[in-house]
FISEMAR-748258 format. One line per field, with one value per residue: residue in three letters; x, y, z of N, C-alpha, C, O, CB in turn. Coordinates in steps of 0.001 Angstrom, whole numbers. Glycine has a CB too. Layout:
residu (ALA; ...)
neast (X; ...)
nnorth (Y; ...)
nup (Z; ...)
caeast (X; ...)
canorth (Y; ...)
caup (Z; ...)
ceast (X; ...)
cnorth (Y; ...)
cup (Z; ...)
oeast (X; ...)
onorth (Y; ...)
oup (Z; ...)
cbeast (X; ...)
cbnorth (Y; ...)
cbup (Z; ...)
! end
This chain:
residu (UNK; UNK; UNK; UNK; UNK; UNK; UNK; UNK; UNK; UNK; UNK; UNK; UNK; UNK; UNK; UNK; UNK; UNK; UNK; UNK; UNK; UNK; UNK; UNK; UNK; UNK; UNK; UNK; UNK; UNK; UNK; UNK; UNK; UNK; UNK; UNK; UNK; UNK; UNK; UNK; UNK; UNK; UNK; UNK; UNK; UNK; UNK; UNK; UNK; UNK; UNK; UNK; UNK; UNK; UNK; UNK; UNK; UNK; UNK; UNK)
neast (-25001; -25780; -25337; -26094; -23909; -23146; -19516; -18318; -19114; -19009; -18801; -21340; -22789; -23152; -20064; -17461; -15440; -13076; -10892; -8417; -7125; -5401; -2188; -2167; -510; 810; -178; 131; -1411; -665; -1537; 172; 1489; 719; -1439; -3301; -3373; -3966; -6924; -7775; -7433; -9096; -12207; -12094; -13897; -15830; -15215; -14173; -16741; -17856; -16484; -14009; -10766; -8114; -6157; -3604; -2901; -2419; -129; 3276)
nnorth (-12693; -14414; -16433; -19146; -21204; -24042; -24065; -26790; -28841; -30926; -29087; -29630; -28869; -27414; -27312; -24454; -23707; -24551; -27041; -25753; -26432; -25297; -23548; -19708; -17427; -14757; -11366; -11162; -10209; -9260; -8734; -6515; -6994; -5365; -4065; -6004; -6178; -4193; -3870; -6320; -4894; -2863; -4262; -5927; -6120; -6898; -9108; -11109; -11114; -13162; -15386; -15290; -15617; -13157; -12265; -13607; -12647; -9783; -9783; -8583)
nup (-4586; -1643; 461; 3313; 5191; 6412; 7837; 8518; 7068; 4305; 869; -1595; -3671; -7015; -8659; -9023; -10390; -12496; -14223; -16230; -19177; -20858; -21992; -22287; -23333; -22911; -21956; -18536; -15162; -12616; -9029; -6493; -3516; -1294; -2884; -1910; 783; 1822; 335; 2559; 4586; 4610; 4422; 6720; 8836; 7034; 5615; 8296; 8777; 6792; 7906; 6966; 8171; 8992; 10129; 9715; 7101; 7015; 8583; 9325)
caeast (-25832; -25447; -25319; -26082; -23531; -21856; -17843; -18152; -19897; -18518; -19614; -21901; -22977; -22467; -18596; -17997; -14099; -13273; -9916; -8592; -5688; -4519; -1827; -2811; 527; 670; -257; 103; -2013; -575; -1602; 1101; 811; 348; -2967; -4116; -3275; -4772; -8368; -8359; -7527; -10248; -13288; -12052; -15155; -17029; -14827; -14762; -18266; -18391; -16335; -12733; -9688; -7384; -4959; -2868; -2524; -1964; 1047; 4540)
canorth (-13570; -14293; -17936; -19350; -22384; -24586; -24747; -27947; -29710; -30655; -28577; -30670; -28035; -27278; -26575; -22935; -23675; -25629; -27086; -25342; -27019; -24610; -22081; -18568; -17058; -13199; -10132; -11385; -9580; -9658; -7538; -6025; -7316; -4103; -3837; -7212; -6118; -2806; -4492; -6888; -3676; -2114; -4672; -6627; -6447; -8012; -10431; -11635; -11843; -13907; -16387; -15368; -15459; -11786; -11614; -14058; -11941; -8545; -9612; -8227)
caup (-3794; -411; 901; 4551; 5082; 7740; 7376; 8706; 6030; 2817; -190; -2622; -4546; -8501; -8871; -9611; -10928; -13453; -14552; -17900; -19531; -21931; -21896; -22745; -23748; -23504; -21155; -17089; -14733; -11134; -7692; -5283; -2056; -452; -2840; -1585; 2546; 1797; 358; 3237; 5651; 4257; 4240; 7322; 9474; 6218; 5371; 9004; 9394; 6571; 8245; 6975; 9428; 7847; 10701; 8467; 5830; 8104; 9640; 8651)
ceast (-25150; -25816; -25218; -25529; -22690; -20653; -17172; -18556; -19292; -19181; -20215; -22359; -22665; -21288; -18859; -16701; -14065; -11259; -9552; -7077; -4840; -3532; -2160; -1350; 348; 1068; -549; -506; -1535; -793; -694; 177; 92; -1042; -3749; -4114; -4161; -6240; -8695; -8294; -9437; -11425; -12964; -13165; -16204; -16845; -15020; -15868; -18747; -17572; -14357; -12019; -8600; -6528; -3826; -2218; -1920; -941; 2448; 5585)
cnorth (-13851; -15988; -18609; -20903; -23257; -24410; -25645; -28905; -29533; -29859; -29377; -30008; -28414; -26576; -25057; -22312; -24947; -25732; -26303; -25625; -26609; -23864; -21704; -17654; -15252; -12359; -11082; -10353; -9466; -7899; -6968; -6726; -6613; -3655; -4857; -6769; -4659; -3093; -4904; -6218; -3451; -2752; -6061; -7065; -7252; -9183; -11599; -12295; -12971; -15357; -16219; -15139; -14135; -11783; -12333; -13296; -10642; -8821; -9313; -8506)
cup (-2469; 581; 2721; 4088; 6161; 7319; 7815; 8277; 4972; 1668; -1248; -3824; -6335; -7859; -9854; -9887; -12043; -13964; -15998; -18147; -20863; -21644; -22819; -22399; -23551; -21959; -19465; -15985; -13566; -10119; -7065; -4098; -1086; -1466; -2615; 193; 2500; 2038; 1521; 4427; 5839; 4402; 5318; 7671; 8388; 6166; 6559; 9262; 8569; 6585; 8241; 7942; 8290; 9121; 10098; 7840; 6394; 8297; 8791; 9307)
oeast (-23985; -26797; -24137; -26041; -21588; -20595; -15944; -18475; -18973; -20384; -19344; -22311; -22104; -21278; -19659; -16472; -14808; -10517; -10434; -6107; -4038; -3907; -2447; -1161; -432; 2004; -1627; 227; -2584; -475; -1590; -1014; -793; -1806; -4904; -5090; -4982; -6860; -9676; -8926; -10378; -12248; -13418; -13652; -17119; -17591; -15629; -16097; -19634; -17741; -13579; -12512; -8441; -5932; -2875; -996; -723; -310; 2622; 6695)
onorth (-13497; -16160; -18451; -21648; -22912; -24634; -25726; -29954; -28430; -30111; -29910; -30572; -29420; -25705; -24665; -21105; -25903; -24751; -26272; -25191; -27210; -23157; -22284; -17245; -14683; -12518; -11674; -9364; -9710; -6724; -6149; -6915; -6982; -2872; -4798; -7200; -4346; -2881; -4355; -6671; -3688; -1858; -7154; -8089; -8003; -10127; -12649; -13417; -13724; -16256; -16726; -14391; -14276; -10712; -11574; -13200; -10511; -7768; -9814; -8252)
oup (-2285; 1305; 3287; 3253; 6587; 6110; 7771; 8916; 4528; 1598; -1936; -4917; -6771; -6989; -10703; -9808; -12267; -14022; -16856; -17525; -21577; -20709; -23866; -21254; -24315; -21175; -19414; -15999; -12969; -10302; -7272; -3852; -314; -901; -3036; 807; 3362; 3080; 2022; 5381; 6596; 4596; 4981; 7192; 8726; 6426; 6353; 9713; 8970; 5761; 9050; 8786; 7077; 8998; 9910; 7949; 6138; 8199; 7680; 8838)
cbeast (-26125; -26345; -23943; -27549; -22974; -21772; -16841; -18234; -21311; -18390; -18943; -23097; -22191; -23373; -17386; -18971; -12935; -14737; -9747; -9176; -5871; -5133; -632; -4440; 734; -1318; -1802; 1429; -3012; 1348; -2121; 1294; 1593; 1854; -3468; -3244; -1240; -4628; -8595; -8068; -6543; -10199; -13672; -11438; -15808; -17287; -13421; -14691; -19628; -18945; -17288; -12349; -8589; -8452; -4902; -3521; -3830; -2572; 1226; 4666)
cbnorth (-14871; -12850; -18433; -19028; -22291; -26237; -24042; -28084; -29451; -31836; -27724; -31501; -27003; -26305; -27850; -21878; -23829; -25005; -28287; -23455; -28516; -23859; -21627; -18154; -17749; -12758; -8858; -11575; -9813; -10593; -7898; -4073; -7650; -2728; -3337; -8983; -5966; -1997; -5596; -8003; -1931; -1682; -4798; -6389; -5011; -7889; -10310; -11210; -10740; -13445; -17438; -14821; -17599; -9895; -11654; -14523; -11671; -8290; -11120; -6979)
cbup (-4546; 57; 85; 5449; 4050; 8208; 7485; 9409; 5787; 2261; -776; -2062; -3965; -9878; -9871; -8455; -9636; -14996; -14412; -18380; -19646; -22683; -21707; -21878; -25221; -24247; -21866; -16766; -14905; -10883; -6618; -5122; -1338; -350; -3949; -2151; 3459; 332; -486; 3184; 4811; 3036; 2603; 7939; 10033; 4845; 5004; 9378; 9393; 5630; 7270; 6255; 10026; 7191; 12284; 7600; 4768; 9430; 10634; 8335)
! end
């Protein structure tokens, strides 16, 4: 879905996180950085447009 929204207005919305207060003991999942700078290489012009700032993350 695709959402038209100020980012100067608070969100009032339904929450679409939720606290979870368990640990979950086991298998850890983590990214490399270099496949998180890669993605946001790759799908800059989207992310931009939909508001994100990526030179942040780019810089070395």
């Amino acid at each position: 879905y695709e959402y038209n929204y100020n980012l100067q207005l608070p969100y009032t919305g339904k929450s679409r996180v939720a606290l979870k207060e368990e640990i979950n003991y086991g298998i850890t999942h983590a990214i490399s950085i270099e496949a998180i700078q890669s993605f946001i290489k790759k799908n800059k012009r989207e992310l931009e447009s939909k508001g994100y700032r990526t030179e942040s993350f780019l810089k070395k």
